[in-house]
TORMAR-944714 format. One line per field, with one value per residue (C-alpha): residue in three letters; x, y, z; residue number from 1. Coordinates in steps of 0.02 Angstrom, whole numbers, plus 32768, in hexadecimal, padded with zeros to 4 digits. Last residue first. Layout:
// residues N
type: c(ALA, ...)
px: c(X, ...)
py: c(Y, ...)
pz: c(Z, ...)
seq: c(NUM, ...)
// end
This chain:
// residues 92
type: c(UNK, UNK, UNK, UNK, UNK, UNK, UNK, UNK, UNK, UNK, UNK, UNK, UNK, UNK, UNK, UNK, UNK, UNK, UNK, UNK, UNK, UNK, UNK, UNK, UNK, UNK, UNK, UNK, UNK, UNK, UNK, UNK, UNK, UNK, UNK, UNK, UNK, UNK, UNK, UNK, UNK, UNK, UNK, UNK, UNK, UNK, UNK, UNK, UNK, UNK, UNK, UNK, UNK, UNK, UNK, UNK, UNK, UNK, UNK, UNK, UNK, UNK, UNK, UNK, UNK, UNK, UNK, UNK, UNK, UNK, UNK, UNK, UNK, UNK, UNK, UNK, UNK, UNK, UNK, UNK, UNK, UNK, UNK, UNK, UNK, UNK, UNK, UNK, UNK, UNK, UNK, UNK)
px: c(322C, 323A, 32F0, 330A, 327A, 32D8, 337E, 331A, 32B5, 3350, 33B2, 3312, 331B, 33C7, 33C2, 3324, 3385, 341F, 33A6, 3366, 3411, 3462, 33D1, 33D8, 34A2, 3488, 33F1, 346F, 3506, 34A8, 3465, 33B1, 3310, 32CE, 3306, 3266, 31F9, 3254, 323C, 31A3, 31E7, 3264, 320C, 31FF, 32C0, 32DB, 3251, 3298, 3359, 330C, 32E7, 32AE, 3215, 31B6, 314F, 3106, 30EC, 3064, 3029, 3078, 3027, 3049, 30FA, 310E, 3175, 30FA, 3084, 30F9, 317B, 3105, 30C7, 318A, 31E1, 31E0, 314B, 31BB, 3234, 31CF, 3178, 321D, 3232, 320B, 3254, 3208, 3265, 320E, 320E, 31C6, 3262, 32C7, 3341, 33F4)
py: c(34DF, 3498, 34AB, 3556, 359E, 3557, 35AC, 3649, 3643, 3621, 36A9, 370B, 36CF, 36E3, 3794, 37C1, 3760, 37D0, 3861, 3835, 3821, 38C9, 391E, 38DB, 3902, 39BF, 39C1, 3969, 39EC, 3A79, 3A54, 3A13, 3A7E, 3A85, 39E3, 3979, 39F3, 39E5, 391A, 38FC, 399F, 3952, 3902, 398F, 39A6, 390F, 3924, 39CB, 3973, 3924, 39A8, 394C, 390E, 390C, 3981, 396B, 39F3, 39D6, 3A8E, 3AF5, 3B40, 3ADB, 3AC8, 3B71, 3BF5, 3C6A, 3C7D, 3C63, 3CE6, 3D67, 3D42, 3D8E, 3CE1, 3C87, 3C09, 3BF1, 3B8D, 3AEF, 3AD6, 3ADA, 3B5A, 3B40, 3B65, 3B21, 3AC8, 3AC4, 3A30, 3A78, 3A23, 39B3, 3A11, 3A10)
pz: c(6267, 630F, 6323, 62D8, 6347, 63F4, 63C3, 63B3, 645C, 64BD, 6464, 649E, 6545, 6560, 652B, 65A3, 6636, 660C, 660D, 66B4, 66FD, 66B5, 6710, 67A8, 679F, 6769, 67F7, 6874, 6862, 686B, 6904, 68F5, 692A, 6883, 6834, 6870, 6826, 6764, 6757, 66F4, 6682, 6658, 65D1, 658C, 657C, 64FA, 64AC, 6476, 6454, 63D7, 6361, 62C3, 6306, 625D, 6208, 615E, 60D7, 6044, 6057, 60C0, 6144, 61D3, 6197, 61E6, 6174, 611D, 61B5, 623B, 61F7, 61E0, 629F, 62DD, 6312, 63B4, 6369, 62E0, 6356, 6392, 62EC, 6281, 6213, 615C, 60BB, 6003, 5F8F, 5EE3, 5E5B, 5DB3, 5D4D, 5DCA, 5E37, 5E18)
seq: c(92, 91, 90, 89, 88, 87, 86, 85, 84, 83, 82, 81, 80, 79, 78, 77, 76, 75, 74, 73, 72, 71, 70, 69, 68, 67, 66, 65, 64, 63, 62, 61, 60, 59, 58, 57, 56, 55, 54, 53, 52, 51, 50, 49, 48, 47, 46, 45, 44, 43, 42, 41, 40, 39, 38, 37, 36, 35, 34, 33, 32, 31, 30, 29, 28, 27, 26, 25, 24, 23, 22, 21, 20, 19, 18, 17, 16, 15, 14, 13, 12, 11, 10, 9, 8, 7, 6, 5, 4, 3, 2, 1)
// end
């Protein structure tokens, strides 16, 4: 149960409501509500911009290398992260 005079409010996520009709982006971006926070809660979308850096060096691959260049960088992107969390715990 809710707490007396406590609303919940819907929302679609910043990198999806722009692919809805323009109804649905005014009522339902979190840019427009009041008191709503965003937060990175998709992360497998940072996870493809950053490939991005590595897209023009794929284009003339075989098959077979661009799925494998690919599955390298984003191991190196997971490893980094878990990297980057194990190394926040400690210091904190």
């Amino acid at each position: 149960m809710l707490p007396l005079g406590m609303a919940i409010l819907l929302s679609i996520s910043l990198f999806h409501v722009g692919g809805h009709m323009w109804e649905c982006f005014s009522h339902f971006s979190p840019s427009f509500i009041t008191g709503a926070r965003q937060v990175d809660g998709e992360i497998l979308e940072s996870l493809w911009s950053v490939l991005n850096e590595i897209s023009p060096s794929t284009q003339n691959a075989t098959v077979a290398s661009h799925i494998e260049m690919l599955d390298d960088h984003m191991a190196i992107q997971t490893l980094k992260r878990c990297w980057t969390s194990v190394w926040n715990c400690h210091i904190s």
